[in-house]
Phi, psi and omega in degrees: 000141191275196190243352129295351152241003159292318165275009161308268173347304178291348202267325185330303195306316210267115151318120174258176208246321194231160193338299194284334224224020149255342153316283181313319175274351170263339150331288180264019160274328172302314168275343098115189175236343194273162142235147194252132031033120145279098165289000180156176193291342184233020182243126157272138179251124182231135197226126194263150215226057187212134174298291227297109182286331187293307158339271165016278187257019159306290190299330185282272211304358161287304159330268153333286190293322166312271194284009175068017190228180191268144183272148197231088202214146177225100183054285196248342185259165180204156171259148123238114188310182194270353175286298168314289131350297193297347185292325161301077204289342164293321193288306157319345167276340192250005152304313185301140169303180173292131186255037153080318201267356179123317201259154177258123179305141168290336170317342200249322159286005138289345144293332189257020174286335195269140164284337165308306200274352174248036106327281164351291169320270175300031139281289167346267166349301198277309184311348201248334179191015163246177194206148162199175216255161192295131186276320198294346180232341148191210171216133194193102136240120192255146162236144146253123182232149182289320168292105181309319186296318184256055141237314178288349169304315201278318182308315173333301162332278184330288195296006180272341193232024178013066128288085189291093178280193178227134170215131223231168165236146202253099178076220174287009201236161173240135166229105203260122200212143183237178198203339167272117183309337177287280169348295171310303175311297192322299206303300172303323193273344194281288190314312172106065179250054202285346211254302170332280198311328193295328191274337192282282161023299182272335195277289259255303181300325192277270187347317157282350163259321163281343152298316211284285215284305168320297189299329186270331158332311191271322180327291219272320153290332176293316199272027185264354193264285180346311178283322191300327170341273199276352175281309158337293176293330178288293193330306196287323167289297211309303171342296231270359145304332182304317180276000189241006171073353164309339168343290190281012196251345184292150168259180224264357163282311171307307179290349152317288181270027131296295183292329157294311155330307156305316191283302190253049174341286198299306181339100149342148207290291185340295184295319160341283204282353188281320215283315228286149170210115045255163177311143183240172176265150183298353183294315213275343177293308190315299176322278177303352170260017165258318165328301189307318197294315189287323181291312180283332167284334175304320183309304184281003187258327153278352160282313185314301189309319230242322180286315188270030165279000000 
């Protein structure tokens, strides 16, 4: 099972319990998945735009306990009379084309006033047109809706709990979509998708231990390259006073940690300075063997010189 649909599945399982935030979840199955029809003046045809029969009969069985009464259906369509309908003071907003303009109607964020119901509300929603991507290859949760009106009801939601979303038009569909992992958490945990926000959660810490343990990996070879560097370069100075006889002109500290350096090419300055006698701290070998560095360039700047006259 992919990890969009185990969380599909946990949101599935959770029930609402009271009146408003049963309201609220048939609202936005309604606002969708549906299209609304007039079948005559005092009948509607609402017609669900979902493979999914669950989704259906979810919204029929909402349907019934909101308005107390028996559903009338014929597989994805169902009728309702204007006695029936009126009893919603929202549906009529959702008869109307889409409207386009930016805004959420107050008839619809008097439904989203209880934090329980635009719980709800996006719980509905994402069952109804969301999706999100697997946390282990990125972060990605997306709703795709046919209604300009239920991507800006969900961008609403989000920003009461500053959730900044996006929302982009693809063709005929709007897609209100986030890409930052915290916020998707945020999101998952708003809906109660606990077991889900618990797996991003965990994907999301091992990716950050495995970057963390990568940078100091790479850290830790550049600078073991840094030393082999310069551990190079002191050898190729010392080598190269040896050949120019300045060598035997050194006192006798230099020529200590010159010949310990020859002997350990590789060796860290510390463990160096330990071979030295008496023991040196690593400040004081890096100083002599920068000495030793500064005497072969003085040497070689003065043989060049000496070459061009």
């Amino acid at each position: 099972m992919s990890y969009a649909s185990e969380v599909r599945a946990e949101l599935s399982a959770q029930n609402e319990t009271t009146g408003h935030c049963r309201e609220a979840a048939l609202m936005a199955l309604l606002l969708c998945l549906s299209k609304i029809t007039l079948a005559d003046e005092d009948t509607v045809i609402v017609t669900f735009q979902s493979d999914e029969d669950v989704l259906a009969t979810k919204c029929f069985t909402l349907l019934e306990k909101t308005l107390n009464i028996k559903i009338v259906s014929n597989r994805n369509e169902l009728f309702l009379s204007r006695e029936q309908w009126s009893q919603l003071p929202w549906f009529v907003f959702l008869m109307n084309a889409d409207t386009e303009n930016g805004t959420v109607p107050e008839v619809i964020q008097g439904v989203l006033s209880k934090d329980c119901c635009r719980r709800s509300f996006l719980r509905n929603a994402f069952l109804a047109a969301g999706t999100v991507s697997d946390p282990d290859k990125g972060y990605h949760l997306e709703f795709n809706l046919a209604r300009q009106d239920a991507a800006e009801a969900i961008s609403y939601i989000l920003l009461q709990y500053e959730i900044h979303s996006k929302m982009i038009r693809r063709r005929k569909n709007y897609t209100v979509y986030l890409k930052d992992s915290e916020e998707i958490i945020d999101t998952l945990s708003l809906m109660g998708a606990h077991a889900g926000l618990m797996r991003m959660e965990n994907s999301r810490i091992l990716k950050e231990v495995r970057n963390s343990i990568n940078r100091r990996v790479n850290c830790e070879a550049a600078n073991i390259g840094k030393t082999v560097a310069a551990a190079r370069r002191q050898v190729e100075d010392i080598e190269f006073l040896q050949r120019s006889g300045a060598f035997s002109d050194l006192p006798d500290n230099l020529v200590e940690i010159a010949q310990l350096r020859l002997e350990n090419e590789d060796m860290p300055l510390a463990e160096l300075g330990k071979l030295a006698h008496p023991p040196l701290g690593k400040s004081g070998v890096n100083h002599r063997l920068r000495k030793l560095s500064e005497l072969a360039e003085k040497t070689r700047s003065t043989r060049f010189g000496k070459e061009t006259q």
